[in-house]
Each structure stands twice: as structure tokens, then as C-alpha cells.
C-alpha positions in Angstrom: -13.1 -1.9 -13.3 -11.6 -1.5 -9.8 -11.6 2.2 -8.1 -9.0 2.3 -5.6 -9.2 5.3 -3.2 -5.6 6.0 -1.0 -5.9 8.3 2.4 -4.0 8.6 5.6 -0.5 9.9 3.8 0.9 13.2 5.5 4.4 14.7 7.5 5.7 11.9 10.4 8.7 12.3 12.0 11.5 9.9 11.7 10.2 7.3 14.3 6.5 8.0 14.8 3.7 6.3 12.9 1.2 6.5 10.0 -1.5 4.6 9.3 -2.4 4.4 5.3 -5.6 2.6 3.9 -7.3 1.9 0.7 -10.6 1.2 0.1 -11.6 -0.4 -3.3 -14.8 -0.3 -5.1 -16.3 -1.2 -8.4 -15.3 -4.4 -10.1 -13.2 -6.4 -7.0 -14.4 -9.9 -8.1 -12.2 -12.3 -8.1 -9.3 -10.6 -6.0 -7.1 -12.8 -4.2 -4.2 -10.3 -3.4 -4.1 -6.7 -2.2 -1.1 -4.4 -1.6 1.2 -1.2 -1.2 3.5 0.3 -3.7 5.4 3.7 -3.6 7.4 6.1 -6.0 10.3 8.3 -4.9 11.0 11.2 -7.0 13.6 9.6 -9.1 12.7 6.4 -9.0 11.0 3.5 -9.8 7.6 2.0 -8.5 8.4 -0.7 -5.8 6.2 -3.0 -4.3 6.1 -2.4 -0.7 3.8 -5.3 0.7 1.7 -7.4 -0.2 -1.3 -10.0 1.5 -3.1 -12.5 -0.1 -6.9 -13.6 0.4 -5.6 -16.2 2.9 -3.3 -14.2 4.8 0.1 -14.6 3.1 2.5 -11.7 3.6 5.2 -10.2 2.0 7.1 -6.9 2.2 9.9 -5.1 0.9 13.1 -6.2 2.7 13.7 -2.8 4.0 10.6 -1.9 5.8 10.1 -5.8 6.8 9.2 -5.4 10.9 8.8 -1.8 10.5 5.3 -1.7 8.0 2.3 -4.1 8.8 -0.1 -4.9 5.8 -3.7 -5.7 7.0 -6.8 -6.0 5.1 -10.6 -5.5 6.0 -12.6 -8.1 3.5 -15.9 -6.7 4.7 -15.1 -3.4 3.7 -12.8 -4.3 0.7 -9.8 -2.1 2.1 -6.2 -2.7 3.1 -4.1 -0.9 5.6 -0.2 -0.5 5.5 0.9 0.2 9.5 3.8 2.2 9.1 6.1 2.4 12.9 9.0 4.2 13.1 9.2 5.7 9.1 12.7 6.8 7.9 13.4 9.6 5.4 14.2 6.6 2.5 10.0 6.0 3.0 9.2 9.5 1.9 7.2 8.5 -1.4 3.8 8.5 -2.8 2.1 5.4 -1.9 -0.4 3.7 -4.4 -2.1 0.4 -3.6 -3.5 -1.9 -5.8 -5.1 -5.5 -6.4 -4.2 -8.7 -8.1 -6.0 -11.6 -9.3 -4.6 -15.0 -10.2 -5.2 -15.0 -13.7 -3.8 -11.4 -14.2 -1.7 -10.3 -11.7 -1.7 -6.3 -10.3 -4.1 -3.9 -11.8 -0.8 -1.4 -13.0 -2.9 -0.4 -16.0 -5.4 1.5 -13.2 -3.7 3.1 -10.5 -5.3 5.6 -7.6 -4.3 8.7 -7.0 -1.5 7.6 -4.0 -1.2 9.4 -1.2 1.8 11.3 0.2 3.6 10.3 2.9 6.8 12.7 3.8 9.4 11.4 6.8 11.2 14.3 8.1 12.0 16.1 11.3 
């Protein structure tokens, strides 16, 4: 099983920047996608971006060329960049990892880490 550790998550201001990252251990074989989710109070888990073994990207429409999903292999750990954060991105942020044959790991989530956008 995959153990999937969340840090960086604390209070920005509308407009600065965070840095998240996850590191995953354990079980990673066969991985060919890692990426960000987050939960509002209230609502639903959304996936926030994505990135694929080869580089493929993908993010949520509304943080598209505000967030930057990057990934370490050599360390097995993904980064969300997070410029100029709005209110609307105050969530807990989980990431997880997908393989081919399975899809995202939902059944085993992290414990997220908080990220609050306020002035």
C-alpha cells in the first residue's frame, strides 16, 4: 500500500504563494500519474491537477495558470506551486496516485494539509 504524506499548507494572503508537496512511500510500483485534490467545507472533493509519468498536465479550470503541478521521480514526491491563491482555494488539500489499471488511490487518502487564503 502507498503512504502519502502532505506538508507545506498554512495562512497566504490573497495573492502571495504556497508551495505544497507530497512525498509517497510504500508500495508506488507501477504509478504512472500523481496529483492534487482539495475539499472545502461543504463540498465535494475536486481534482485540482494532475501529471502523468511523462509529463502530461492537467488542472482544474479555475486555478489553470495560477497552480503549477511538478513532480520529483527520484524522490517519489509531487509539488502543487500555488501563485496568487484566492479565498475560493481555501481547502484541505490531499494528493494522491493513479495507476493505469486502477485509477486514483481514493480508498487511501493522507492526512491533507490546510491551506487558508485570507487577508
Amino acid at each position: 500500500q502507498v503512504q502519502l504524506v502532505e506538508s507545506g499548507g498554512g495562512l497566504v494572503q490573497p495573492g502571495g504563494s504556497l508551495r505544497l508537496s507530497c512525498i509517497a512511500s510504500g508500495s508506488i510500483f507501477s504509478i504512472n500519474a500523481m496529483g492534487w485534490f482539495r475539499q472545502a467545507p461543504g463540498k465535494e472533493r475536486e481534482l485540482v491537477a494532475a501529471i502523468t509519468n511523462g509529463g502530461t498536465t492537467n488542472y482544474l479550470n479555475s486555478v489553470n495558470g495560477r497552480f503549477t503541478i511538478s513532480r520529483d521521480n527520484a524522490k517519489n514526491t509531487v509539488y502543487l506551486q500555488m501563485n496568487s491563491p484566492q479565498p475560493e482555494d481555501t481547502a484541505v488539500y490531499y494528493c494522491n496516485v493513479a495507476r493505469s489499471s486502477t485509477g486514483w488511490s481514493t480508498l487511501r487518502w493522507g492526512q491533507g494539509t490546510q491551506v487558508t487564503v485570507s487577508s
